[in-house]
C-alpha positions, 0 to 999 in steps of 0.5 A: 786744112785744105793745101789751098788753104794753107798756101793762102794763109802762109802768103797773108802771114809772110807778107804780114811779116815782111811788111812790118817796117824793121831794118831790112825795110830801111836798107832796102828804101835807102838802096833803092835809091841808088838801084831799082835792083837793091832790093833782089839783091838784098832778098837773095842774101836774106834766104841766104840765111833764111832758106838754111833756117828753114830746112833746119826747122824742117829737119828737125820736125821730121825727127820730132815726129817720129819721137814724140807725140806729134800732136802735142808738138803741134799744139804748143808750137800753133799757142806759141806762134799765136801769141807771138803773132798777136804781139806782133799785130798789138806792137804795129797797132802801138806803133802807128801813134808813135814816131819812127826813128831813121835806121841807117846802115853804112854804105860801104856794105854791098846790098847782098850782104846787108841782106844777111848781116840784118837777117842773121842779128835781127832778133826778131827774125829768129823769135818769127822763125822759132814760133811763127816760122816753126808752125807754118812749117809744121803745117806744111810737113803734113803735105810731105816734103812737096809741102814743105818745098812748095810753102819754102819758095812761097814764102820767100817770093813773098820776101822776094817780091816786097824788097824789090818792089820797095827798091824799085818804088823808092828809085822812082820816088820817095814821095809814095812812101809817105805818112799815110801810106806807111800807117795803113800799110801797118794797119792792114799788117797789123790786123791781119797778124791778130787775126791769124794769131787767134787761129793759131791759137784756137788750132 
């Protein structure tokens, strides 16, 4: 796979995955409309716990091929991330019939530390990271570390990007953030992530 190519699918399936309505999507809504800033802050306390998770993966693939056969590491991680992204995409898809509960967070938690106290116990978030995550990486460490470096900040301009956005949209106005607006949202997300969990499991 071309290095263009893989950049490409990494910001789809990262933005997929950060667009999914979760905790980090309501905190930042609810922040945002006390600060157009909320969500920066909320994205830097995010890859506080992120960024660490990240090279940890990478780490520990550089090891993993080194001792085992790295194609059949490839192999099981690229299924196992393609049946997570599916499930993923079926969930979003069931979800748009269904109601959304309110999540809340309290106030008195600044910003920054919301951002990794939702990143560090949302199990989602390491479920992504163990399989979704875990192939993405692998697929840059074959474009040695500059792979990995380029494909890390990419991703995180992806989260960064969103949660500010998000903030920013909430501060001038709830109103864009209706009905219609959250469902096709969903639906785009949603289609994307079938669509990449059938390429990662095809390989």
């Amino acid at each position: 796979m071309p290095f263009v190519t893989f950049l490409a699918s990494a910001v789809l399936i990262s933005l997929s995955g950060v667009m999914a309505p979760g905790p980090l999507t309501a905190i930042t809504v609810r922040e945002g409309n006390r600060s157009p800033h909320a969500g920066a802050l909320i994205a830097l306390g995010h890859g506080a716990v992120e960024i660490p998770l990240m090279i940890l993966i990478f780490t520990c693939f550089t090891f993993l091929h080194d001792t085992v056969h790295a194609v059949s590491v490839k192999r099981i991680i690229g299924i196992t991330g393609g049946i997570f992204l599916l499930i993923m995409g079926g969930c979003m898809l069931i979800s748009l019939w269904k109601p959304q509960p309110e999540q809340t967070v309290s106030s008195s938690r600044t910003a920054w530390i919301s951002g990794m106290a939702l990143s560090a116990a949302n199990p989602y978030f390491l479920i992504w990271w163990a399989t979704v995550g875990a192939a993405l990486t692998l697929q840059s460490a074959e474009f040695g570390f500059f792979g990995f470096i380029l494909f890390a900040c990419i991703h995180w301009m992806c989260d960064f990007s969103w949660y500010y956005l998000l903030s920013f949209l909430a501060y001038k106005g709830g109103r864009f953030f209706g009905n219609r607006f959250q469902k096709t949202v969903a639906a785009v997300c949603a289609a994307v992530l079938v669509y990449f969990g059938i390429v990662f499991m095809i390989g």
